[in-house]
Each structure stands twice: as structure tokens, then as C-alpha cells.
N, C-alpha and C positions, 0 to 999 in steps of 0.2 A: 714246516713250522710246528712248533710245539706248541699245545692247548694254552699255557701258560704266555705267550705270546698272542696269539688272538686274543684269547680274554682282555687283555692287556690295552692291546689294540683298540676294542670292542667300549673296552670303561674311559679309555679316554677319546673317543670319538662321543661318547653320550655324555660325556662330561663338559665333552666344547658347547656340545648344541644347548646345555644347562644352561651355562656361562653367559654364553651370548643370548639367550632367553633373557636371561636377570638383568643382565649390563650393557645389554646392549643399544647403542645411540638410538633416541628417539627422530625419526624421523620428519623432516620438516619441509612444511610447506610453503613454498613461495608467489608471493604476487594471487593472492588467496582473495578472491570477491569479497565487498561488504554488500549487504541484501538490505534492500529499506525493509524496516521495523514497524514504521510510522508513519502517517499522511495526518499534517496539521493543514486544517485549513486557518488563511492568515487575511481573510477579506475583512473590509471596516465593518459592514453590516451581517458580518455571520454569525449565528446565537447557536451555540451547542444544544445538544436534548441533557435537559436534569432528568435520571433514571428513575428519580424519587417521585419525581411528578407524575399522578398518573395519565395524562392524556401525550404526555410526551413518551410514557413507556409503551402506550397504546400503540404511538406512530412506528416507535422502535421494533417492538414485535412485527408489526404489519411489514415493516419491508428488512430485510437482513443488513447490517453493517451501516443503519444510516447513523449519521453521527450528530447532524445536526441541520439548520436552516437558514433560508434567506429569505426574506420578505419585504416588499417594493409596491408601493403604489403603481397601477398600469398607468403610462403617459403615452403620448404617440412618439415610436423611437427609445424606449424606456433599452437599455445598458448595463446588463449585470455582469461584473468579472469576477472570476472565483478565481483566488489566488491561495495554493499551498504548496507548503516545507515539508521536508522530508526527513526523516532521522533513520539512520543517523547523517551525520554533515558530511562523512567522508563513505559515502554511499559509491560503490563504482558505477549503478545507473541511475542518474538523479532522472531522470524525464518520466514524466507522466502523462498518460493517454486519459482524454474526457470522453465519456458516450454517455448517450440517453437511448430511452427504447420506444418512447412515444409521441405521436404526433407531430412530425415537424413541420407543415404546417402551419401551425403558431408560433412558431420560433427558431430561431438559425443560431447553432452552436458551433464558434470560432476557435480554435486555440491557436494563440500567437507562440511568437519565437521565444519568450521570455520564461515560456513554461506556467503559463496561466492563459486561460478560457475567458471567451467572453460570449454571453446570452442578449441574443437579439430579440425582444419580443416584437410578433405583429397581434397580438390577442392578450387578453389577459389569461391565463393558465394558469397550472402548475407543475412541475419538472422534476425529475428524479435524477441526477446528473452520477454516474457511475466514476470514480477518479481513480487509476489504476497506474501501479508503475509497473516499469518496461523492463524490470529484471525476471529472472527464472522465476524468484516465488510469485510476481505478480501480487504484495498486499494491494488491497485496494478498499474505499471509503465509498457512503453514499450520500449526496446533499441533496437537500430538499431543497429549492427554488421555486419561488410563486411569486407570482407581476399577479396581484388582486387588482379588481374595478371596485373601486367605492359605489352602491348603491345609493342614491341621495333620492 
């Protein structure tokens, strides 16, 4: 073969791969996971932390990701359900895991089929309830739960 044919050869082989560098189909991804974003809690009695507040920014510093609170006079048999939403709504693993790390003891933490928790107290305490979803990134939320005794 003559130089002139290689070359030839050679510029349009580097010219395909050009080509198809520039224009060529982006490829695409199917049946692609959605990963929760977001953990709202959606109880009647849940009160978020104001950051502006300072004793609410106190609490927030003291423990990482807490978001907010629950607070209940202690009865005997006293019932707290923590119920939360997840964003986004078309999340491929909506379920979310409850844990605490202290003292059980004073109380027995249930989560039902519905995808909501529920807190048994036998004492009055306080609780740090961990809410974690079950996909790869695992976001997850921290709530403050306390069954107070009124001192009288």
C-alpha cells in the first residue's frame, strides 16, 4: 500500500471516533431508583425545632439531625405514634426503620405494618427515636420524645 492510502485510512479512522465523540447517542438509563430526599414527620402532636430559638438551637447542636419534638404528660399506659412521609412520593423504597439507643426499660418501641411507630411508656423519660429509610442512602431524621411527670 502507498503512504498516501494509510494516511488516508489513518484520518478517516480519527475522524469516526471524532464524530461519534460529538454525536453520538446519549445513553440511557432505565427503571433508574428514586432515593428519599426527605423524612416529614406527620404526628398531631409534633412541634419542629425553630433554629432561631436559642434553646431549641442548643438541643439541635447537642444531638446531630434532630428535627424536632414530642411532649405528653406521663399517664399509666400513656401511647405515642410517630407518623412520617417521605419525599419524594414516588420513592422506590418508601419503608422506614425506628431505633432508639437508650434504656428500654422505660419503654417499648413498636413499629407497625402501616409504616408508623408507636412508643409504650412504662416510666416517664425521655427518648431520642432515630427514623431511617431503607434505601442505599439511608437519609434519616432524629425526634425528641418525652412522657414528662408533673411534679405537684
Amino acid at each position: 500500500m502507498k503512504k498516501s492510502v494509510i494516511i488516508t485510512i489513518a484520518v478517516v479512522y480519527i475522524f469516526a471516533i471524532v464524530v461519534v465523540g460529538f454525536i453520538g447517542i446519549k445513553i440511557k438509563a432505565y427503571n433508574t431508583p428514586e432515593f428519599v430526599t426527605d423524612i416529614t414527620c406527620v404526628s398531631d402532636n409534633f412541634h419542629k425545632y425553630d433554629p432561631n430559638n436559642p434553646v431549641h438551637k442548643k438541643e439541635m447542636e447537642k444531638t446531630k439531625n434532630l428535627i424536632g419534638y414530642i411532649e405528653e404528660e406521663f399517664k399509666e399506659g400513656l401511647k405515642i405514634t410517630i407518623n412520617c412521609q417521605v419525599t419524594p412520593d414516588n420513592a422506590t423504597k418508601k419503608a422506614l426503620t425506628f431505633s432508639v439507643d437508650e434504656n428500654p426499660a422505660a419503654y417499648k418501641l413498636t413499629p407497625t405494618s402501616d409504616g408508623s411507630a408507636t412508643i409504650e411508656f412504662f416510666v416517664g423519660t425521655e427518648v431520642i427515636v432515630t427514623i431511617k429509610s431503607t434505601d442505599i442512602k439511608g437519609y434519616s431524621i432524629k425526634i425528641k420524645v418525652t412522657a414528662f411527670e408533673r411534679n405537684w
